[in-house]
C-alpha positions as CSV (number, residue, x, y, z in Angstrom):
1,X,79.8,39.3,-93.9
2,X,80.0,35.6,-92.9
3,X,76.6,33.7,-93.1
4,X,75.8,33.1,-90.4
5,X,76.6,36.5,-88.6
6,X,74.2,37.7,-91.2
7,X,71.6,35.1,-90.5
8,X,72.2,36.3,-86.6
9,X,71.9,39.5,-87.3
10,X,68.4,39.2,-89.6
11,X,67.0,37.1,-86.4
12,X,68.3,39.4,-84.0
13,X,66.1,42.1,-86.4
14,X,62.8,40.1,-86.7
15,X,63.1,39.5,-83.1
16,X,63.3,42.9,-82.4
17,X,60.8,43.8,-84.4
18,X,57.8,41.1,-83.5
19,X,57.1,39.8,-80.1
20,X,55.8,36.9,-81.7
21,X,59.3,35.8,-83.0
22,X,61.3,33.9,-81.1
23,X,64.5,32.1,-81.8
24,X,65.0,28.7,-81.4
25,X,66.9,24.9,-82.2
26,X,65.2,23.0,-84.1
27,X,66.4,20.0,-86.3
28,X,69.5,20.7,-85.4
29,X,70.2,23.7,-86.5
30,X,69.1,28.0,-85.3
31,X,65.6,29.0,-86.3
32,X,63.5,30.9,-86.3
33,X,59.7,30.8,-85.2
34,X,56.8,33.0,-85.9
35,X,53.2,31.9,-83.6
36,X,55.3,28.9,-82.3
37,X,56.0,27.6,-85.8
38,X,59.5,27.3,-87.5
39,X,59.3,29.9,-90.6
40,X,62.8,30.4,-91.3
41,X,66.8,28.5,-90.1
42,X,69.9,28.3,-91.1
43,X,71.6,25.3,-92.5
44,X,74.6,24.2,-91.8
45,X,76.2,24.7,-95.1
46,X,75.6,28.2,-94.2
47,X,72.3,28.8,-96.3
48,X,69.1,30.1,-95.3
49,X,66.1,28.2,-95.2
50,X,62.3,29.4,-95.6
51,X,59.1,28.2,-95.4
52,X,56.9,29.9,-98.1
53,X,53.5,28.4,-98.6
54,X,52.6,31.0,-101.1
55,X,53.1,29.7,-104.7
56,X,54.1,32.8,-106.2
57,X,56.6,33.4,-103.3
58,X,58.3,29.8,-103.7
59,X,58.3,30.0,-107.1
60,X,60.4,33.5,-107.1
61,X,62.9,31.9,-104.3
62,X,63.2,29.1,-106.6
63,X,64.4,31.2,-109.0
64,X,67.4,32.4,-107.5
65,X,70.4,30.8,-108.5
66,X,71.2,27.6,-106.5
67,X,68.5,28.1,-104.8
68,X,66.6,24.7,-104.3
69,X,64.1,22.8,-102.0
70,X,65.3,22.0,-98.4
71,X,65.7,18.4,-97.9
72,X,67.4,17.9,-94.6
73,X,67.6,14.8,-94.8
74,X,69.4,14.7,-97.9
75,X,67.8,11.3,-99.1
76,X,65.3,12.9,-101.5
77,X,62.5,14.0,-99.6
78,X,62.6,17.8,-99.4
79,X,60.1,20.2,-97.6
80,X,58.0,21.0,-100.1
81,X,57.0,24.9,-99.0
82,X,60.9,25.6,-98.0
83,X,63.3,26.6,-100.1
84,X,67.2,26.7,-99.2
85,X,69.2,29.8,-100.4
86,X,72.7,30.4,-100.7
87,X,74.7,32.8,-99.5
88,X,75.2,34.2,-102.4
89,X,71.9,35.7,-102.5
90,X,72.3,37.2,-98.3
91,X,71.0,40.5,-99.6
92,X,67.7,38.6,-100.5
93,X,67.5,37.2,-97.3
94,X,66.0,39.9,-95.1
95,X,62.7,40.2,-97.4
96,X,62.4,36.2,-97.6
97,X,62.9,36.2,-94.0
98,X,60.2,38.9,-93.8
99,X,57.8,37.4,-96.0
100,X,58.3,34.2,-94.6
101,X,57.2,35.9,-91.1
102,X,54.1,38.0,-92.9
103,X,53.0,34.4,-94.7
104,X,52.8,32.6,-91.3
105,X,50.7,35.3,-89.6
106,X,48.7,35.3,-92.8
């Protein structure tokens, strides 16, 4: 599946699933917000982006091949709770994206 079809079709899901979800622009790119707060996006190098303030979480994102921290910018300063995923790890993305949800309502 392309990227971002996937990406649509996890925020169509989460949005389904959790009225306090909605979907969103924001830095110029889809997102997704959980209590008003953007949680989760989708870059435009077609890559996921989520926010996940719990150590142990970040650190297993981290882990994933490619994966590294989001720095929209790209001049060296990265988010330091997001990580940016490849595609190459989409069938991760539905559990980040749902931990990244679960983490904000935390």
């Amino acid at each position: 599946m392309n990227p971002r079809a996937r990406y649509d079709e996890i925020a169509d899901d989460l949005a389904a699933r959790d009225p306090n979800v909605e979907l969103s622009q924001m830095m110029g790119m889809p997102c997704i917000k959980a209590g008003g707060k953007m949680v989760i996006g989708y870059a435009s190098s077609g890559e996921m982006v989520f926010k996940l303030p719990d150590a142990a979480e970040h650190e297993k994102a981290l882990g994933l091949d490619g994966a590294r921290l989001f720095d929209p910018s790209s001049r060296g300063r990265p988010f330091k709770e997001w990580v940016q995923v490849p595609a190459a790890h989409e069938s991760k993305w539905p559990s980040l994206a749902d931990t990244a949800i679960r983490l904000r309502a935390g």
